[in-house]
Structures are given as structure tokens and as C-alpha cells.
C-alpha positions in Angstrom: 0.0 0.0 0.0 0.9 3.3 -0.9 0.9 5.1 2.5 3.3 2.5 4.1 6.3 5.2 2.0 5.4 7.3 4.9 7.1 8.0 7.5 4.4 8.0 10.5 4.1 12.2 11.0 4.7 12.5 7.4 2.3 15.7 6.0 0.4 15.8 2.8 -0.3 19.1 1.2 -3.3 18.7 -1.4 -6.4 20.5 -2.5 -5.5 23.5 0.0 -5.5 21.2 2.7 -3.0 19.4 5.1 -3.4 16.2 5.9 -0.9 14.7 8.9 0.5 11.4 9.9 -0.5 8.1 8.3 -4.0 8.1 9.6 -5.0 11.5 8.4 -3.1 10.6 4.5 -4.9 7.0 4.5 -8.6 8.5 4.7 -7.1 11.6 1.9 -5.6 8.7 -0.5 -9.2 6.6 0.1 -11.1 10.1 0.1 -9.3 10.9 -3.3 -9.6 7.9 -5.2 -13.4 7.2 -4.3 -14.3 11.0 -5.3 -12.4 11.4 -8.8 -11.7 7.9 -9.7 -8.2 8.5 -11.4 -5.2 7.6 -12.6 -1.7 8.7 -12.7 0.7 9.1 -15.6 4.4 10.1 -14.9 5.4 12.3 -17.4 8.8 13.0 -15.8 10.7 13.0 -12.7 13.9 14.4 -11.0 15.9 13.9 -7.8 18.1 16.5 -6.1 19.7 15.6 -2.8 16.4 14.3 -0.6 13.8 16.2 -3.5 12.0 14.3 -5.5 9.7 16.2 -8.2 7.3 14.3 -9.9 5.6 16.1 -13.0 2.4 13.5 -13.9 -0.7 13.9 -15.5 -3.8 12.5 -13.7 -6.9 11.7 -15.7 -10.5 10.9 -14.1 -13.5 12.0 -13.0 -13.1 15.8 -13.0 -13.5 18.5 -14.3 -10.5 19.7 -16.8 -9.6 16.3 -16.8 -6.7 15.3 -17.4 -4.5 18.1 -16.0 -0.8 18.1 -15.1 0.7 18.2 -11.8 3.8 18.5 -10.0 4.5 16.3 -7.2 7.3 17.5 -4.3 8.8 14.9 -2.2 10.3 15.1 0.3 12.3 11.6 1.7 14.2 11.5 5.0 15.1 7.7 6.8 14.0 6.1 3.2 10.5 7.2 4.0 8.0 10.2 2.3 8.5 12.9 5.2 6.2 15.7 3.0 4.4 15.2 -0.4 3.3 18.7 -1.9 0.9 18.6 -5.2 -0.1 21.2 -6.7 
């Protein structure tokens, strides 16, 4: 499962809204999926020290779908620490 690349106080910044520790980014990743039923394409990625920018286009149940949007991850202890999308 996705959420286990966590780390357990990890923070997730989507929609405007935070969303803290692996609780809190289980119900988001559940809340997300059920609402727009998407999907995720990578369209390219980069790495820079602990930084890991995701550019990806999602595509599903909408509206302007499919859009393009940057993922910013943040790693520390081989774990996500913060995931910013936007």
C-alpha cells in the first residue's frame, strides 16, 4: 500500500488542505480515489539531494480532466517525510 512510503508524522499538502500522519493521508488517499476515480501518468521525474519532483498527469473523474501536476517529495530515513501537489 501506498501510504506504508510514509514515515508515521509524514504531511500531505493537497487540495488546500494538510493532511498529517499516516492516519490522516490513508482517509485523503481513500477520500481521493473514491471522489475522482483517477489515474496517474508520470510524465517525468527528478531527484536533487532528498527532493523528488514528480511532474504526472492525472486523468479521471473531473472536471478539466486530465490536468498536469507536480509532485514534491520530500524523503528522510527512506521514507516520504512531506508530499506537496499542486
Amino acid at each position: 500500500m501506498f501510504a506504508l512510503c510514509f514515515s508515521g508524522d509524514a504531511l500531505v499538502h493537497d487540495e488546500g488542505r494538510d493532511h498529517r500522519g499516516l492516519d490522516s493521508i490513508k482517509a485523503w488517499m481513500k477520500e481521493t480515489q473514491t471522489k475522482y476515480k483517477y489515474v496517474i501518468e508520470p510524465l517525468d521525474a527528478s531527484v536533487s539531494g532528498n527532493a523528488v519532483n514528480l511532474r504526472a498527469r492525472l486523468t479521471g473523474d473531473f472536471p478539466g480532466s486530465p490536468v498536469d501536476l507536480d509532485f514534491k517529495f520530500m524523503l528522510a530515513n527512506d521514507k516520504i517525510a512531506s508530499l506537496k501537489i499542486g
